[in-house]
N, C-alpha and C positions, 0 to 999 in steps of 0.2 A: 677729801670726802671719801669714805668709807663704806660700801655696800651694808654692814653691816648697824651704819648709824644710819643709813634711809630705813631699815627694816624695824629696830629699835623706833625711832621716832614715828614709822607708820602704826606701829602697835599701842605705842600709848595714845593716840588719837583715835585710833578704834576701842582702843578698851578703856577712856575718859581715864587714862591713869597709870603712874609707872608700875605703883604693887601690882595691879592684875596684867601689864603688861609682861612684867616679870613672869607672874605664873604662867599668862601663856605662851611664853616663849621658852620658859625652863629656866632663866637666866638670872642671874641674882641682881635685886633693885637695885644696889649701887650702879653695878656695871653699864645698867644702862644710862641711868641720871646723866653718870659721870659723859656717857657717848655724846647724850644727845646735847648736855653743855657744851661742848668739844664742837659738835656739830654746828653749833647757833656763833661759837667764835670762830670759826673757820668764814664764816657765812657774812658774820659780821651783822646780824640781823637775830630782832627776837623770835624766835617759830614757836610758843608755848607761851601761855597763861597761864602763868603758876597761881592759885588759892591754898586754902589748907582744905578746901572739900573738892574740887576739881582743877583738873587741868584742859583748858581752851587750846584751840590756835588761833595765833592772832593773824590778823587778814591777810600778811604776807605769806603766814603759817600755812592759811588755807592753801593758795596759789602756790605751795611749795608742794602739799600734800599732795595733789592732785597728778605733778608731776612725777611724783617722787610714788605713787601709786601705777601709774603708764611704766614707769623703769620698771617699777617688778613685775608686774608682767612680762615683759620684754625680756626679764631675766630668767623668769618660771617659764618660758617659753623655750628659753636658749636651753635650757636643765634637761628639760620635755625630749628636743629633741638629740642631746646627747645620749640623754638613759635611753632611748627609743633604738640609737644607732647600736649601742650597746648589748641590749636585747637582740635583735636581728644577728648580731654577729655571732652570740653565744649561740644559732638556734640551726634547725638542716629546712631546705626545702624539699619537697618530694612531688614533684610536679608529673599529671600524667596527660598525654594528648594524642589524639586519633590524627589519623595521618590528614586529614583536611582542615584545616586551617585559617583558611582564605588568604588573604594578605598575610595574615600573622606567620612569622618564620621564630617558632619557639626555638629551637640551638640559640639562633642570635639574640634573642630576648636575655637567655639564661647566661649566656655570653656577659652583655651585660651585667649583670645581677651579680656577677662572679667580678667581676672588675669590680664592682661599687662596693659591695659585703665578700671578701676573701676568705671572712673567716666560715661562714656558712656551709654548712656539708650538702651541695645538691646533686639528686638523683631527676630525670627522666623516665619515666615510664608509657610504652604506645600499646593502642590496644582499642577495642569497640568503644562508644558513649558510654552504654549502657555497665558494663562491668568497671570502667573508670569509676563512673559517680558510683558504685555500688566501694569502690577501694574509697573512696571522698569519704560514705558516709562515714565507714568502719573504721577511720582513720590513719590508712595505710597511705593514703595519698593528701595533701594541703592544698595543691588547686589542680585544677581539671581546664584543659582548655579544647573546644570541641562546639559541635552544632546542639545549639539548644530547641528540640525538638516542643518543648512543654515549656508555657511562660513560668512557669511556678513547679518549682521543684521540691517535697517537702525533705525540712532540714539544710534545705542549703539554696546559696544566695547566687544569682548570679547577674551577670550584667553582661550586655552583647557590645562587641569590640568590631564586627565588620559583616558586611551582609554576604551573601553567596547566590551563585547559579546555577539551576539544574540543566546541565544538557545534552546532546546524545552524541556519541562518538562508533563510527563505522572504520573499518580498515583504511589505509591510507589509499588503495587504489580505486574504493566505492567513490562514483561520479554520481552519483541519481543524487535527483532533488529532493528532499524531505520535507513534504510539505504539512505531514500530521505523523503522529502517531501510528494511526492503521497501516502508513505504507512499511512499517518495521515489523507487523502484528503478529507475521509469523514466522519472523526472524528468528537463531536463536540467540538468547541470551548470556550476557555474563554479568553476576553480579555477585554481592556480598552475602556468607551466608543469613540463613534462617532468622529472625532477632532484632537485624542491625536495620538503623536507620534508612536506610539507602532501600533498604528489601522495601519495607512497608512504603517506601516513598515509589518505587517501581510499581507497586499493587496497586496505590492510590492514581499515579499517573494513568493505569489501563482500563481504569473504573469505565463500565459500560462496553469495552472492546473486549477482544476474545485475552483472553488472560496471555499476559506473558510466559515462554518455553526457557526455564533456566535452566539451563544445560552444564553451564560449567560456574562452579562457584569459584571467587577467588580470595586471599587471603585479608586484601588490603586494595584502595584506588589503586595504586600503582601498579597491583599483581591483574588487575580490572582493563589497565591500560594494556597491558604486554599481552595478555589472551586476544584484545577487541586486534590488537595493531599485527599478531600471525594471524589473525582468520579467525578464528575460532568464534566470532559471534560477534554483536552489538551492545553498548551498554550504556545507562542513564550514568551521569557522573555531576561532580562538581565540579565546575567551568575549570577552578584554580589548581582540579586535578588535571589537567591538558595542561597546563601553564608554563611550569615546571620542566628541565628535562627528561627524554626518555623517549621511548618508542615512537612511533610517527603513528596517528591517529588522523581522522578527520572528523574537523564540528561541526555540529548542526545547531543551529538555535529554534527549536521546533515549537510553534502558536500549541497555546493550551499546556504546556508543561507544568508542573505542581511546583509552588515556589520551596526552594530550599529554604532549609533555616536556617537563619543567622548563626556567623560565630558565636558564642560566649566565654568568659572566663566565669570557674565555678568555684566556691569555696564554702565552706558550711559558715553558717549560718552565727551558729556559737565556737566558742573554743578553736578561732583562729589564731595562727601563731604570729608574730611580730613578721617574720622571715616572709608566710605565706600574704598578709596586708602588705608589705612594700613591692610584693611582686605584681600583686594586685592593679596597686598602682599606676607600678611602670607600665603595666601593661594598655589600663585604659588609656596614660598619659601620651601611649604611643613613642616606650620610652624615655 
């Protein structure tokens, strides 16, 4: 039995007949006749009702077709995912991500992704939310992975991958108990410049108290962590920025803080690339 006589005999039961099965398959009437006879003596069995104005299946016919309908599927599907693998390989990903993350450790994702598609050309790129999805939209970048500040972003789609914590971090030798906000109110500050996420979530955290003193901006959490842990000030952060190696800080989990926003993976909306939906993927897949 021959993939190609299940396809032949599935056509002329869809199309009540070998000539227009012929033409829609491109194939010349004999060729098929000849398969699907071939087919019926392999089989041992009759699958076709031949007249001189139509062609049936006879009841085993049916019961053959149905199966024989499941297999191509199962074969359009195996095709699907070969050409799919095929495209990914031909293609680059250009992936950019802000140094917070939460759980998500993008190296080792891309890791990944480079082990499964070899052939793919990927780049990294870090940098604020805001100028990321601004490289998404113009298509300098394929996904963005970073805190979704806005349920709906126009142009482009995204889906949240793990949640996050705001909380405060004082020098590692500060002993006092943080009981609110006020008791920091005129502390000074380190935080991220003008723009970025983190700023506007600092503002929103002091709503009502004497505004925060930012004194020393920093480039990145990390550069946020090493100013807070020499002295040089206090600063709102994301939990899974303490997490990580590095300077000695100390946390606070302070009542009333303004909830961070969830990770997300972002990618536009239309004119996704084969390369940028499998990373997609992995990613919600967890892998």
């Amino acid at each position: 039995m021959e993939l190609r006589q299940l396809v032949y005999f599935e056509a002329v039961v869809r199309c009540n007949g070998f000539t227009r099965a012929a033409e829609d398959l491109h194939v010349a009437q004999p060729a098929i006749s000849a398969q699907v006879r071939r087919l019926e003596r392999e089989l041992g069995v009759r699958l076709l009702q031949r007249s001189t104005r139509s062609v049936t299946p006879t009841p085993v016919g049916l019961d053959f077709l149905a199966e024989v309908r499941l297999t191509l599927e199962h074969v359009h599907a195996a095709r699907a995912v070969t050409e799919s693998h095929r495209e990914v390989e031909r293609g680059q990903l250009r992936v950019g991500a802000t140094a917070i993350t939460g759980p998500l450790d993008v190296t080792t994702e891309l890791g990944a992704f480079r082990r499964r598609y070899p052939g793919v050309a990927i780049s990294l790129r870090s940098d604020l939310i805001a100028p990321l999805l601004d490289q998404l939209r113009d298509e300098s970048l394929d996904v963005v992975v970073g805190p979704v500040h806005e349920q709906r972003v126009p142009g482009l789609a995204v889906r949240r991958i793990a949640t996050e914590e705001l909380v405060l971090i004082t020098p590692p030798g500060d002993r006092r108990r943080v009981r609110g906000l006020l008791d920091v109110a005129r502390e000074d500050f380190v935080c991220l410049p003008q723009g970025s996420g983190l700023r506007t979530l600092l503002t929103e955290a002091f709503a009502g108290l004497p505004a925060p003193r930012v004194v020393f901006e920093a480039a990145s959490p990390g550069g946020i962590r090493d100013a807070v842990s020499a002295g040089l000030g206090v600063a709102l952060v994301a939990r899974s920025a303490t997490q990580h190696d590095g300077r000695p800080v100390r946390v606070h989990r302070v009542p009333g803080m303004p909830a961070h926003p969830p990770i997300g993976v972002f990618w536009r909306a239309r004119s996704v690339s084969a390369a940028a939906r499998r990373f997609v993927e992995q990613v919600m897949q967890g892998g």
